[in-house]
N, C-alpha and C positions, 0 to 999 in steps of 0.2 A: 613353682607350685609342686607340693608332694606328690608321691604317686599317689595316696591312697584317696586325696582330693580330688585327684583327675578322677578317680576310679568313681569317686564317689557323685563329681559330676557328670557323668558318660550317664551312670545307673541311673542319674534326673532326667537326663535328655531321652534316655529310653523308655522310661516311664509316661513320660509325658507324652510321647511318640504315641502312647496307646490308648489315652485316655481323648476321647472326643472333646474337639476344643469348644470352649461357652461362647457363642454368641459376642461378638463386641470385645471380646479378651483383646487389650492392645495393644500388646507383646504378640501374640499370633498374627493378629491384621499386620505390624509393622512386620512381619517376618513374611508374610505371602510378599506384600509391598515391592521387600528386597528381594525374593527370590525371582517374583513378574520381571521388575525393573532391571532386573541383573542381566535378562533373557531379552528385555524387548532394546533397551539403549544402552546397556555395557559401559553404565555407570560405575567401575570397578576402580579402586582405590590402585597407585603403587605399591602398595606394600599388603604384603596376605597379614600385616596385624591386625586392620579390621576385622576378617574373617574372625581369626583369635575371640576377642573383646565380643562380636557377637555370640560365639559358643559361650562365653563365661557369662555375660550378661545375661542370655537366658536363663540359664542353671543356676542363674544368682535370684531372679524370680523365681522359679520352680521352688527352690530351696526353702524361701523366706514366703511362701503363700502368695494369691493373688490379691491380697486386699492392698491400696496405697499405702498405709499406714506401715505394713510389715516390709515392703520391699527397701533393699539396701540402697543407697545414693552410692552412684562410682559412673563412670565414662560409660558414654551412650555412644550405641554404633546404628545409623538409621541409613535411608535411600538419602543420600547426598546430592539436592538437588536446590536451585536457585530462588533467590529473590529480591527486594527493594525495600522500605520502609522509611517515612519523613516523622518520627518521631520526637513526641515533646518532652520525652522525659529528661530528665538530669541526671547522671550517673549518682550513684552513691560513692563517697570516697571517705572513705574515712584511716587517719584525718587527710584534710585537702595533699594530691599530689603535688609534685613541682610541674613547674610549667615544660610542655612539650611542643616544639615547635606544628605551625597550622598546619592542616590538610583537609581542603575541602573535601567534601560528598564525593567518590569518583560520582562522572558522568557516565551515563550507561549507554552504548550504541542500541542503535535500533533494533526490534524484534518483536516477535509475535506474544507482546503479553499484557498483561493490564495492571494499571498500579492501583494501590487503597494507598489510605493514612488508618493506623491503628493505635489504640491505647494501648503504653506501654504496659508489663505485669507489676500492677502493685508491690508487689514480694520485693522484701530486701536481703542481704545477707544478714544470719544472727548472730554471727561471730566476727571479731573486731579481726582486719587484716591490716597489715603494716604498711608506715605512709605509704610508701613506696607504690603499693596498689589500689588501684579504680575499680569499683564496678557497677555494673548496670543488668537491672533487672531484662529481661528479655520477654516481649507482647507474647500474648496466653492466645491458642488459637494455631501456634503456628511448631510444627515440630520442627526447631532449628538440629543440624547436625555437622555444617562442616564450616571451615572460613577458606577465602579462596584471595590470594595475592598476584595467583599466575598469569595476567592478564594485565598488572602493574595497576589494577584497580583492587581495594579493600572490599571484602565482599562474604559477608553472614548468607548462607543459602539453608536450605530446607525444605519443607512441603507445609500442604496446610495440613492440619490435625485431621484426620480424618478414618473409618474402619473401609474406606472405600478404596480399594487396589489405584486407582486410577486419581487418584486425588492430586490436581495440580502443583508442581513446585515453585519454589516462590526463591526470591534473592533481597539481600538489601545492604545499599553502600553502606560502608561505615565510616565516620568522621574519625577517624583516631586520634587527635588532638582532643575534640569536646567529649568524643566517647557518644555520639547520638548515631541515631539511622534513622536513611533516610526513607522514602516512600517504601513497604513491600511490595515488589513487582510480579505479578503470578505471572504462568506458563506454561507452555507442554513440557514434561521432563524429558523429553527427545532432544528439547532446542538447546545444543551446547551454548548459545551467547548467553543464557543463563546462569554459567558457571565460569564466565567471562572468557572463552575461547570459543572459536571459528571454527572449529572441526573436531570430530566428537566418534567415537566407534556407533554404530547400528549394530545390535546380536541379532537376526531373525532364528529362531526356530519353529516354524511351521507345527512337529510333532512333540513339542514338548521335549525335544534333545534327549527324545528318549534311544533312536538310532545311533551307532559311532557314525560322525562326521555328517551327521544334516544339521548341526548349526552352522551358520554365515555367518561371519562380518562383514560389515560395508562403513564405510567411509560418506557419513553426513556432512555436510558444509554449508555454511550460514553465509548469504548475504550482507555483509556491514553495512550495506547501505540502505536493503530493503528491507531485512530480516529476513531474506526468503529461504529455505533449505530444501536442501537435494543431495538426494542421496545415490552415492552413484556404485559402481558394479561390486560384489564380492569380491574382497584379496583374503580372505583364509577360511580353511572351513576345521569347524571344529569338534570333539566330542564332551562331553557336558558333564562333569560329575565333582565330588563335593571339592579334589584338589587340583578342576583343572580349568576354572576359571579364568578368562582372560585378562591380562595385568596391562597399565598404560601407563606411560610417562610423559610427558611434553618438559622440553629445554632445548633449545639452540635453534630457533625455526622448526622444530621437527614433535611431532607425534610417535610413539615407539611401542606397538602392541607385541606382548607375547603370550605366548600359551603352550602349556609341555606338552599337549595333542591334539595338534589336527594332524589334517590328511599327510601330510609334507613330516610329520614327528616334529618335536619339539622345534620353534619356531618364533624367530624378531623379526617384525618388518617397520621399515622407518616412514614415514609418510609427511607429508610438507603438511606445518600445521597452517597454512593458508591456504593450498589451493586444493590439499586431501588427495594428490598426485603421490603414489606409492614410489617411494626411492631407494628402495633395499631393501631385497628379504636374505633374512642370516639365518643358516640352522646352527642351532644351538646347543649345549650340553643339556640333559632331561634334569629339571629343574623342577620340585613342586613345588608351589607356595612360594617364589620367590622373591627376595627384597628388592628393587630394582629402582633407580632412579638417572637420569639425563645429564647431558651437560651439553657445551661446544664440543667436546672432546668425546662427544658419541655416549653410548647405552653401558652400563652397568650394572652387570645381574649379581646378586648373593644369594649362596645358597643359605637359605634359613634351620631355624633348630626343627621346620616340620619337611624340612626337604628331602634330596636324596644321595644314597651314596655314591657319590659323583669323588674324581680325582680333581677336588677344587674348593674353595670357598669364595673368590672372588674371582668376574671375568668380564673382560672389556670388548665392547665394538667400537670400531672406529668410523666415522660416517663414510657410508658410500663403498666399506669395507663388505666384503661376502666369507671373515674369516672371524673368529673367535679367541682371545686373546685370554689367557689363565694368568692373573694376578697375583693370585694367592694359590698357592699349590696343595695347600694342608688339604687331606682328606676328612681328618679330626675336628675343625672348625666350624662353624656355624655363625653366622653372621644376625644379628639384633636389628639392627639400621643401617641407613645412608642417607645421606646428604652432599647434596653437589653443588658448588658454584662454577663462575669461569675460570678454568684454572684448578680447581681442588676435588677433591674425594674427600671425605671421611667417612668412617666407618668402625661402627660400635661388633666387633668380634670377640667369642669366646668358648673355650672350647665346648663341644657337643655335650659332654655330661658333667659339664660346670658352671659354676655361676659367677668365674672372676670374669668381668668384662675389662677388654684395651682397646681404647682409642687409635685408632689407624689413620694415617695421612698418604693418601697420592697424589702428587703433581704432574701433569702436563696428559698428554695423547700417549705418553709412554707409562705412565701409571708408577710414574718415582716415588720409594717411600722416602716421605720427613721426616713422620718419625712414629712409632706407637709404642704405647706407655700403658698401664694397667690404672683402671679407674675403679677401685673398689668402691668409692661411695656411691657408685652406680648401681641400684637395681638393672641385673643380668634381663631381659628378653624382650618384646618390640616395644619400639617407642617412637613420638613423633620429633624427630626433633627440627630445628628450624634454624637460621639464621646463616649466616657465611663468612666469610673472609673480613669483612670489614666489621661486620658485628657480633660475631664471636657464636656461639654454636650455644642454643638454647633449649632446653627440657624442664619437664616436672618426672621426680622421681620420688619414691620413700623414703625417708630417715629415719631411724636406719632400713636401708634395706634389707628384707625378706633372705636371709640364710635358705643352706638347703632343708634348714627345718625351721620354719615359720615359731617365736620364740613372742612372749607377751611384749617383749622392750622394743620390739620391729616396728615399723611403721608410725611413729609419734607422731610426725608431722610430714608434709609434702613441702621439698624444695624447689623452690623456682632456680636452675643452674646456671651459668654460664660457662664453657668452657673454653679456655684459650685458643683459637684456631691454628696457634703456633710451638705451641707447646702443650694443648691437654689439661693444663691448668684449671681442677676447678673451684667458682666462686659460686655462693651463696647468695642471688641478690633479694630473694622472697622464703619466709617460710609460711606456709598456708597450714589453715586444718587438715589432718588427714582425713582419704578416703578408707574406706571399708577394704580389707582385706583384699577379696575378689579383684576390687577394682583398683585398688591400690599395684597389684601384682600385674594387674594385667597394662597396664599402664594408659599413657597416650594414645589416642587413634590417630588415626592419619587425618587431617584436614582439622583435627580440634587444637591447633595452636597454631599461630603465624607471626613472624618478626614483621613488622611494618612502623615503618615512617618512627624507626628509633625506640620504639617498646616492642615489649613482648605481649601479645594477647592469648588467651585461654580461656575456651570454653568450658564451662563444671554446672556441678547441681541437677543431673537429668532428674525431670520430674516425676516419672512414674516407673519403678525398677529398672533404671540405667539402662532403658532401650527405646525410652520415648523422647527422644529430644534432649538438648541441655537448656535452662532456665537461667542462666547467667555467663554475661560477658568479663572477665577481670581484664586489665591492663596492670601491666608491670612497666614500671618505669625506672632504664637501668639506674644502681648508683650511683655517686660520684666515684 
């Protein structure tokens, strides 16, 4: 993004700041939503590119007026919360995919919520996409925002539509062979088995985090057998302001909160994602906004392009470890993404006031590099990306990508990628219509794409200025 865009979207967000919001605006309702929610259950994404995509998605309203009609389509950032649905529709595909081996509905474990059946949303796609891709309209009524895999169940979550702060979350399995959902299941957004795990952060702030250090975290935990939750003592306290949000990861049996200030200064603690028994606290280098993702091979933090200037761009723990590990030493770097399987890192790096991105590789507990390679066809800054070792490392970016000066011929279309997990290699297996600028730029969110059961799926199309939900599911189905 230019400077003189940011400058120009700051000057929206300040304006906006002063003007008394309308009744029902729902862009502000979804913004109190996430700011309540962020405070009361510490629904907080790994990666600070949500935050991002929310800042540009508003400004992308402001800009374009509040009427439907004016606001731009690009990536929707909402309160990422669960649900269910047994729905009758049939995907649209045009033309018919190849065939993807079965996977039933996941089965949902027990919990404090209640299922409907809904009519899907009429609405189709109006632009022909290639065989290769599926899609399905997504039921009107419900603000979907994330997809969740973590739990080894398929799983579209969301809330229901609503200008009500407290508006229940909802979940719903997804078939990804037929491309259907099943029952939407609604819920308290406290109850982590909604977003198909066992243990879940609690924020309490009593005073509105208006104090250094009166926010809490606490360690909730779900019953699988009753649904029941309990929530048990404080492990961090924290102070509250716009870059010091709490960040979380789950991989290897483990839960991994940090935060660059609480009481203790910047701050990793590991916790059992079963039993919510804390297992290590690591103090860490001061980190804002940083990219962060799990493995077997313990906690991974990046410093991002909004972070700080730390002697680092990449740094590892090791479980059960109380020491801090500097991977990448560069001061100059700036880290985009990660992605972790058993056994690997990668990681989309480039420098702080550039926009060539390199693919990075580490292997093992020792953080070996494999290899890293410069990926120009890459739009430079956060992105979600997905898949692993076995199925190769997946995104949507621009073609061409956005130079440091935004040019008519930039963004023609959106590529679905693939990139080699062994060499960086990348392939083209989709190309979509492109999104709008804004959204184009700002990329993937965290939770709106997931590799599952041999396709790639992505969520698009939010319906009312790229902040109220997404309205369509695609499925990608790799090439031969």
């Amino acid at each position: 993004m230019t400077d003189d865009m940011e400058e120009r979207l700051r000057e929206v967000l300040r304006r906006r700041a002063e003007v008394p919001t309308v009744a029902g605006d729902p862009v502000a309702a979804v913004q109190d939503r996430m700011r309540q929610r962020t405070r009361r259950r510490g629904m907080v994404v790994a990666s600070a590119a949500a935050l991002c995509v929310a800042v540009i998605a508003i400004a992308a309203t402001a800009l374009a007026g509040n009427g439907p009609a004016s606001r731009p389509i690009g990536p929707a950032v909402g309160s990422s919360t669960p649900a269910s649905v047994a729905a009758t529709a049939a995907p649209t595909t045009t033309p018919p995919t190849s065939s993807v081996a079965g996977s039933p509905a996941a089965s949902l474990p027990p919990s404090s919520v209640a299922s409907t059946v809904v009519a899907p949303s009429s609405s189709s796609p109006t632009e022909t996409l290639p065989s290769n891709v599926s899609s399905l309209a997504l039921p009107s009524g419900y603000t979907f925002a994330g997809l969740s895999t973590d739990s080894g169940s398929f799983l579209l979550t969301g809330e229901v539509a609503s200008t009500d702060p407290n508006a229940p979350c909802v979940r719903t399995p997804i078939d990804a062979a037929t491309l259907k959902l099943g029952a939407v299941t609604t819920g308290s957004c406290d109850d982590p088995e909604l977003s198909g795990e066992r243990v879940a952060i609690d924020v309490i702030n009593p005073d509105g985090g208006s104090v250094a250090f009166t926010t809490s975290i606490a360690i909730t935990v779900t019953d699988p057998k009753t649904g029941t939750r309990k929530t048990g003592p404080v492990v961090m306290r924290i102070s509250e302001a716009s870059d010091t949000h709490p960040v979380v990861a789950y991989a290897g049996g483990s839960l991994w909160v940090y935060d660059v200030d609480t009481s203790n200064g910047p701050e990793a603690i590991q916790v059992s994602a079963t039993s919510g028994q804390v297992q290590d606290v690591v103090r860490t280098p001061q980190l804002y906004r940083p990219i962060m993702v799990a493995n077997g091979d313990g906690l991974w933090l990046g410093n991002s392009i909004e972070g700080s200037p730390v002697a680092g761009t990449v740094f590892h723990v090791a479980p059960g470890s109380n020491t801090v590990t500097t991977v990448v030493s560069s001061a100059t770097d700036a880290v985009d993404w990660m992605i972790a399987d058993s056994g690997h890192l990668w990681a989309g790096i480039r420098p702080a006031g550039g926009s060539l991105l390199s693919l990075w590789r580490f292997d093992g507990p020792k953080a070996t590099v494999a290899f890293h390679t410069p990926e120009p066809g890459l739009e430079a800054g956060p992105n979600s990306v997905v898949g692993d070792e076995q199925d190769g490392l997946w995104l949507t970016t621009p073609d061409p990508p956005f130079g440091d000066t935004p040019k008519p011929t930039d963004n023609q279309h959106l590529d679905v990628v693939k990139l080699d997990p062994d060499t960086g290699k990348p392939t083209v297996e989709a190309t979509l219509p492109p999104l709008d600028q804004l959204a184009a730029e700002s990329q993937t969110g965290a939770g709106q794409a997931a590799f599952f059961d041999g396709s790639y799926f992505l969520l698009q199309s939010p319906s009312v200025g790229g902040y109220t939900g997404f309205t369509q599911l695609l499925r990608v189905t790799p090439l031969p």
